[in-house]
C-alpha positions in Angstrom: 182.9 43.6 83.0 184.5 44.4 79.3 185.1 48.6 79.7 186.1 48.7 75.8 184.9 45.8 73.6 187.7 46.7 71.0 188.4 43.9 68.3 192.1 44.2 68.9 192.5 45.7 72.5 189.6 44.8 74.6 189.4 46.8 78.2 188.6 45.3 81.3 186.0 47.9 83.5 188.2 49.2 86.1 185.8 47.6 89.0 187.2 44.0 87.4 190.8 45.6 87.3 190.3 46.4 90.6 188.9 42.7 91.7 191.8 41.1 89.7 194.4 43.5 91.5 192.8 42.8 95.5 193.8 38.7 94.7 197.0 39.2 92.4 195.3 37.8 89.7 194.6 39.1 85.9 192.2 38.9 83.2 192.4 38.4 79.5 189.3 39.9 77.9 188.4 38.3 74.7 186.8 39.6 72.2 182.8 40.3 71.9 180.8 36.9 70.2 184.1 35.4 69.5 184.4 31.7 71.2 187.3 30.8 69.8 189.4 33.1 71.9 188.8 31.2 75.6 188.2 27.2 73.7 188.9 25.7 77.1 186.8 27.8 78.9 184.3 27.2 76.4 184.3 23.7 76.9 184.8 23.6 81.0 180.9 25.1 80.1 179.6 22.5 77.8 180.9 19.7 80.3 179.3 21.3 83.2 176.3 21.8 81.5 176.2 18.4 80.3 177.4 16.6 83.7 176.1 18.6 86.1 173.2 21.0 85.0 171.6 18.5 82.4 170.6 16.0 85.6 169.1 19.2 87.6 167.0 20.7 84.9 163.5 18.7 86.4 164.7 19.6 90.1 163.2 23.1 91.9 164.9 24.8 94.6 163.8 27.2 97.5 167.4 29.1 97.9 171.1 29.3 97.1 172.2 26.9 99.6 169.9 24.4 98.7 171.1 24.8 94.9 175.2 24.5 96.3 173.9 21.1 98.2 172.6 19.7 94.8 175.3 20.8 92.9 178.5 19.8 95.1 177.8 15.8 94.9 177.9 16.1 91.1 181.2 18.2 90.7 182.9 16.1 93.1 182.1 13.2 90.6 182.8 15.3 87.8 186.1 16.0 88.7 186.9 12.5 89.9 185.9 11.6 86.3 189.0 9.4 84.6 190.5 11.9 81.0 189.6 9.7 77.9 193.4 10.5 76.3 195.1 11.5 79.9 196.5 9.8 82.8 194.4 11.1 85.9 191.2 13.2 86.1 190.9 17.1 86.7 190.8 16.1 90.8 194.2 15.3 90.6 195.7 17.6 87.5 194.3 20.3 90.1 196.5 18.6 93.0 199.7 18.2 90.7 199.4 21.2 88.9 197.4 23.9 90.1 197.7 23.7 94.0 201.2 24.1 94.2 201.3 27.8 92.3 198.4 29.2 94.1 199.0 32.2 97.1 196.9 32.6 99.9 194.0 34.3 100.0 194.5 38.2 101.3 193.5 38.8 104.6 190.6 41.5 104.1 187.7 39.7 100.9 187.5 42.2 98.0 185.1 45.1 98.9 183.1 45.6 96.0 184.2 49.8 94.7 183.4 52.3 91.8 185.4 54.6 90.2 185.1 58.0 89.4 187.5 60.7 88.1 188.0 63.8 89.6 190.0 66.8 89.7 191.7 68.4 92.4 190.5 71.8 93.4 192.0 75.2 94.4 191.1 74.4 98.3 192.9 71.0 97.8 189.8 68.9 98.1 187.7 66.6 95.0 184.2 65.7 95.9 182.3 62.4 95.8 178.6 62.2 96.3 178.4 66.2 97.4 180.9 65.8 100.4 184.4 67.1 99.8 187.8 65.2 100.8 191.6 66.6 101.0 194.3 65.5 99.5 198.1 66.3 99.5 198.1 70.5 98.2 201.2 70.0 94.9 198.1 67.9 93.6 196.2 71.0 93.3 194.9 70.6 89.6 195.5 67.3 88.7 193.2 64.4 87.4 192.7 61.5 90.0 190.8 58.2 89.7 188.7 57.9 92.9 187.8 54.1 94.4 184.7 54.8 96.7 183.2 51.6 98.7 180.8 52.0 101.3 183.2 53.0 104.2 186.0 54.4 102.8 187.4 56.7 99.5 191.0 56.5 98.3 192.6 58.6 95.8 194.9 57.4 93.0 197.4 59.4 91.5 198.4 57.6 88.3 197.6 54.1 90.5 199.8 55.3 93.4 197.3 56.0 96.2 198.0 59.4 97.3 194.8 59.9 100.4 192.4 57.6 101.8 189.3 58.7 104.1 186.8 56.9 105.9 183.1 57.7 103.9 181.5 60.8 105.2 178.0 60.9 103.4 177.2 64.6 104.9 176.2 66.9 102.3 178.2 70.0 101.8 180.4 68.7 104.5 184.3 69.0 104.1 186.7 65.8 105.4 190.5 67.5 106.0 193.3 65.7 106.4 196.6 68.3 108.2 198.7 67.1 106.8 197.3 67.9 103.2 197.0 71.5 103.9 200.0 73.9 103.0 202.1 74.9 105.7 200.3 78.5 105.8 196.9 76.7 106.7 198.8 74.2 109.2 199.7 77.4 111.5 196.4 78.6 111.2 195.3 75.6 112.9 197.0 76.1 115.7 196.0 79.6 116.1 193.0 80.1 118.9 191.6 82.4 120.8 193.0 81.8 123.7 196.4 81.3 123.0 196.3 84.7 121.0 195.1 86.5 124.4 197.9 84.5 126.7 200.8 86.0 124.0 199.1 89.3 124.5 199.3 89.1 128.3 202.9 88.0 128.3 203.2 91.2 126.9 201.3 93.3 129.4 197.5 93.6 130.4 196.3 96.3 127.8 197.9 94.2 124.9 195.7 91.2 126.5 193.0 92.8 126.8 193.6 95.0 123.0 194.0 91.2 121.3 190.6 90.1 123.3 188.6 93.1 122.1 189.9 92.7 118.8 188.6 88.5 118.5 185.3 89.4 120.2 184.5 92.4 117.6 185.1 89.9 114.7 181.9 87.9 114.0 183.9 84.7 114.1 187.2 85.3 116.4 188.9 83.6 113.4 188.7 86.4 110.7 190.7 88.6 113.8 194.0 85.8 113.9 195.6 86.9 111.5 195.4 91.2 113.0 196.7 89.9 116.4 199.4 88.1 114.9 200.1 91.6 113.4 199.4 93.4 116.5 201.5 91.5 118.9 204.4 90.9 116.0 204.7 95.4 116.6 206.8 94.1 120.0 209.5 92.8 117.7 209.8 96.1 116.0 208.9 98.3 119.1 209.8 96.5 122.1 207.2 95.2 124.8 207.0 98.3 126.5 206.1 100.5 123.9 203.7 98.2 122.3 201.8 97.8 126.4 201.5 101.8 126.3 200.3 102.2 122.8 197.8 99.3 123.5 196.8 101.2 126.7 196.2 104.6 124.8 194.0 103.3 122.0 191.9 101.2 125.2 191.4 104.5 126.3 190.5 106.0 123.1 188.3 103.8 122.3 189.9 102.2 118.8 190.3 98.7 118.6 192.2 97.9 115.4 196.0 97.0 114.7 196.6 99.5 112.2 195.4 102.0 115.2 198.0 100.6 117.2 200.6 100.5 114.5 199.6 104.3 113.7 200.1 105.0 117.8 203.9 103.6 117.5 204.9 105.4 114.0 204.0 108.8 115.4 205.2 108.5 118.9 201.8 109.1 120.6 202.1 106.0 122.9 205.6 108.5 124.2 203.6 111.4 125.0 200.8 110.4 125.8 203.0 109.6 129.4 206.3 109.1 130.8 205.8 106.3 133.4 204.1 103.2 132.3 200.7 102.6 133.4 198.6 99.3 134.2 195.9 99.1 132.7 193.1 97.5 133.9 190.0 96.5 131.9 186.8 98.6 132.8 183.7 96.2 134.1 180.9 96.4 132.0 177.8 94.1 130.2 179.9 95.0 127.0 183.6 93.9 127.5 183.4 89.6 127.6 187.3 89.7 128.7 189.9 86.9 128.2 188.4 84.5 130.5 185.2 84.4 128.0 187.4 82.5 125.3 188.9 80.0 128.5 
């Protein structure tokens, strides 16, 4: 409950903060062994304790509900009670006083949370309970206060909540949200084999084929985006034609990699090698998987 039992400043745990924050309440902590702080609150106790818990001390009960049945006959009494000094009793005070300044109730019940503090890393994610989560990439560095409940963590920058994500308990596993990732990594995204081959193909049939046999010597087609970017960006520089013929001569000889092409284009070999433009078309054999194998 009490975070920091400080004789002056006493701290509220942040799980209490939290609670008080959900119903647009607040809490005054008092101070540790110090009664004199809350009197009224003390004394609410002594008269339920006298009036209510004194007359059930002999009685045993088998559950909760059956404790709530005993109990609720006795407060309603309580409460109904006549003030010594006051007009009224604390039934009514409640009606006059209290009910008309209460809100209602929010619409979701409290969900009980923990807090942890984390700090952003390099790849934009903080981790919670060995599964990592994005957040926006300018907080890349920073300290943020992390609420985890059993279905969902949020992210608190200085209390602003800057990412939420439903709880993913898989170990080593990464949660990413787009829109957190710079705008470098958003293109990547949208990068794929088979849109890479259908640029290429636009082009001509060698550069198709070229940007296919590039993906499919990569271990994963991904760690070849970014040299078929480079490879079919040579048409700005080139023009179409010249980039289909060099594509077609390095096919032929065998080389497979954009600065091969690029090399092709700076000396002119893709010009000598012929005059006319030729079609190439993809030899068939166990070895070459083609475009249609990333379809």
């Amino acid at each position: 409950m009490i975070a920091d039992p400080d004789r002056y400043e006493p701290r509220a745990g942040d799980t209490v903060l939290d609670f008080a924050r959900h119903y647009g309440t607040s809490f005054l902590p008092a101070r540790v062994y110090r009664p004199q702080d809350k009197p009224k609150v003390e004394v609410a106790v002594q008269v339920v304790e006298r009036w209510i818990m004194a007359r059930l001390r002999h009685r045993q009960f088998e559950s909760v509900q059956s404790v709530d049945d005993a109990i609720r006959p006795l407060l309603k009494n309580l409460n109904e009670r006549p003030f010594q000094k006051l007009p009224g009793c604390r039934a009514s005070a409640f009606t006059e006083l209290d009910a008309p300044a209460l809100q209602p109730l929010p619409v979701q019940p409290y969900e009980l949370a923990r807090f942890k503090a984390v700090t952003v890393g390099i790849d934009y994610h903080i981790e919670i309970d060995k599964h990592r989560y994005s957040v926006p990439h300018a907080l890349v560095g920073l300290k943020l206060d992390a609420r985890i409940t059993a279905g969902a963590v949020e992210l608190l920058h200085r209390g602003r909540r800057v990412a939420s994500h439903a709880r993913n308990d898989r170990v080593g596993g990464y949660t990413t949200v787009v829109e957190h990732m710079p705008a470098a990594h958003r293109a990547h995204l949208e990068w794929t084999p088979q849109r890479l081959i259908h640029w290429g193909q636009q082009i001509g049939g060698a550069t198709g084929a070229l940007v296919a046999r590039l993906l499919q010597e990569q271990r994963h087609p991904e760690h070849g985006y970014r040299a078929c970017l480079g490879l079919l960006s040579l048409s700005r520089r080139y023009g179409r034609d010249r980039l289909e013929a060099a594509c077609a001569l390095a096919l032929e000889l065998g080389v497979h990699r954009y600065r091969h092409v690029r090399d092709i284009l700076i000396n002119n070999r893709d010009r000598a090698a012929a005059t006319t433009p030729v079609e190439w078309v993809s030899p068939s054999h166990a070895h070459v998987r083609g475009p249609s194998y990333y379809q």
